[in-house]
C-alpha positions as CSV (number, residue, x, y, z in Angstrom):
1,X,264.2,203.4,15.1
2,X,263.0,206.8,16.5
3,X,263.6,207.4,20.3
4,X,261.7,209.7,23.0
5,X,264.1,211.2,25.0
6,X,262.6,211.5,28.1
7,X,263.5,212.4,31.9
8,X,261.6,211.0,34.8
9,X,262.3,212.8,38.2
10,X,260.6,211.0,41.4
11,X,259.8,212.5,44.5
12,X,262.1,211.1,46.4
13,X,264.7,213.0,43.7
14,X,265.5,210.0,41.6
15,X,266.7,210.7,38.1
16,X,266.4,208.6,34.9
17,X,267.4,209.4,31.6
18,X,265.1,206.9,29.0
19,X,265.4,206.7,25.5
20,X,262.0,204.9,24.8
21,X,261.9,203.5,21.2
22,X,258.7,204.9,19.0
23,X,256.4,202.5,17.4
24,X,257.6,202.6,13.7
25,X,253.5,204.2,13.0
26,X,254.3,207.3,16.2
27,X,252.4,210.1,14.2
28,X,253.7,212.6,16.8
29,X,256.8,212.2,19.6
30,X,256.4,215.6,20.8
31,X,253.0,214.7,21.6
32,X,253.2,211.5,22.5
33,X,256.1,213.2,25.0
34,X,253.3,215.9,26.5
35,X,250.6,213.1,26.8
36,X,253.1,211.0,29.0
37,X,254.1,214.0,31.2
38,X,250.2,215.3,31.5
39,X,249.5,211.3,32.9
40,X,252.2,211.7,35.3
41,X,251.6,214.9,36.5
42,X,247.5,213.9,37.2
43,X,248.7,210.6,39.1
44,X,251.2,212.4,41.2
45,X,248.4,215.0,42.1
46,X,245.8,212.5,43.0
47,X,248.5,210.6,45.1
48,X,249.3,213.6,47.2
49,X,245.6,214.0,47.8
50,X,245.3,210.2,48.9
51,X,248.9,209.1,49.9
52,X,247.7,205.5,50.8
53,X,247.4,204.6,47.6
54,X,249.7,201.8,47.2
55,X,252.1,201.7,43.8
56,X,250.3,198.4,43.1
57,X,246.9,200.0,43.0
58,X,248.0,202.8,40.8
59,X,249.5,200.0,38.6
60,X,246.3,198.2,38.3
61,X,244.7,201.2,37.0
62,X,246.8,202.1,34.9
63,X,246.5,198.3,33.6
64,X,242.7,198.8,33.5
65,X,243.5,201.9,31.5
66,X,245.7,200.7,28.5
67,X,242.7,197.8,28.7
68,X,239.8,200.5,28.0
69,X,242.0,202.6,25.7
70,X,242.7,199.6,23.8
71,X,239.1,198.9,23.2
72,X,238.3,202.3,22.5
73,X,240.3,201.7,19.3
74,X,237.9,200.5,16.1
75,X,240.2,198.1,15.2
76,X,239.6,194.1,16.3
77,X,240.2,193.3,19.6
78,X,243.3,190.8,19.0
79,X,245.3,193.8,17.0
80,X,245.0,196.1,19.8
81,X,245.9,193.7,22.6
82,X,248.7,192.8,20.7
83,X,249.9,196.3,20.0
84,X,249.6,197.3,24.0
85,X,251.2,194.5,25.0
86,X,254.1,195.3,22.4
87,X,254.1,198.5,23.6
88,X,253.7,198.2,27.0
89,X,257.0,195.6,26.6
90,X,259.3,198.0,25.1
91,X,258.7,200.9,27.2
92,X,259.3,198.6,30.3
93,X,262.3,197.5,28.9
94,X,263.7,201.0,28.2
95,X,262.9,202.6,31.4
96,X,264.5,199.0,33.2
97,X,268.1,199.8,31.2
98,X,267.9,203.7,32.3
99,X,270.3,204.1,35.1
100,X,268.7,205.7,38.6
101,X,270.4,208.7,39.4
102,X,270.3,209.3,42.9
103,X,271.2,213.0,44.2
104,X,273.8,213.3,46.6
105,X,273.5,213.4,50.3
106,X,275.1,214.2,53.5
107,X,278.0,216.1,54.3
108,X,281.4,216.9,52.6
């Protein structure tokens, strides 16, 4: 199976390292890989605008999201939902098995 390497860095300075597993049908990882970092970079902009925003808030919409995408898709309804849930399964899992690297603090 075909990976997407990817690093996530938070602002806090957190590291991970994930190796998220393609669909077996990925057209494009490279772009899949851009799309993913353009998403991040537009929540993390709209968060330092409105730093209230709870992480549960920002996971709803990004629930209500995949939802809409989903149905955007002319295929029938119970093939899509089946394919974001799938999806949505295995890139939870990989990002749960990448260690969190945390940068090094205090003094020597």
């Amino acid at each position: 199976m075909k990976t997407l390497p990817y690093r996530i860095k938070t602002g806090t300075g957190d590291t991970f390292d994930v190796e998220f597993p393609l669909h077996e049908e990925t057209e494009d990882p490279v772009r899949v890989g851009q799309l993913v970092s353009q998403l991040l970079s537009t929540i993390d902009r709209d968060l330092a605008l409105f730093s209230e925003t709870s992480n549960g808030d920002v996971l709803q919409a990004l629930a209500m999201v995949l939802a809409v995408r989903a149905r955007m898709v002319h295929a029938d309804n119970d093939t899509t939902a089946r394919l974001s849930t799938q999806l949505l399964s295995t890139a939870l899992t990989a990002v749960s098995e990448a260690p969190r690297k945390v940068p090094q603090t205090g003094n020597a």
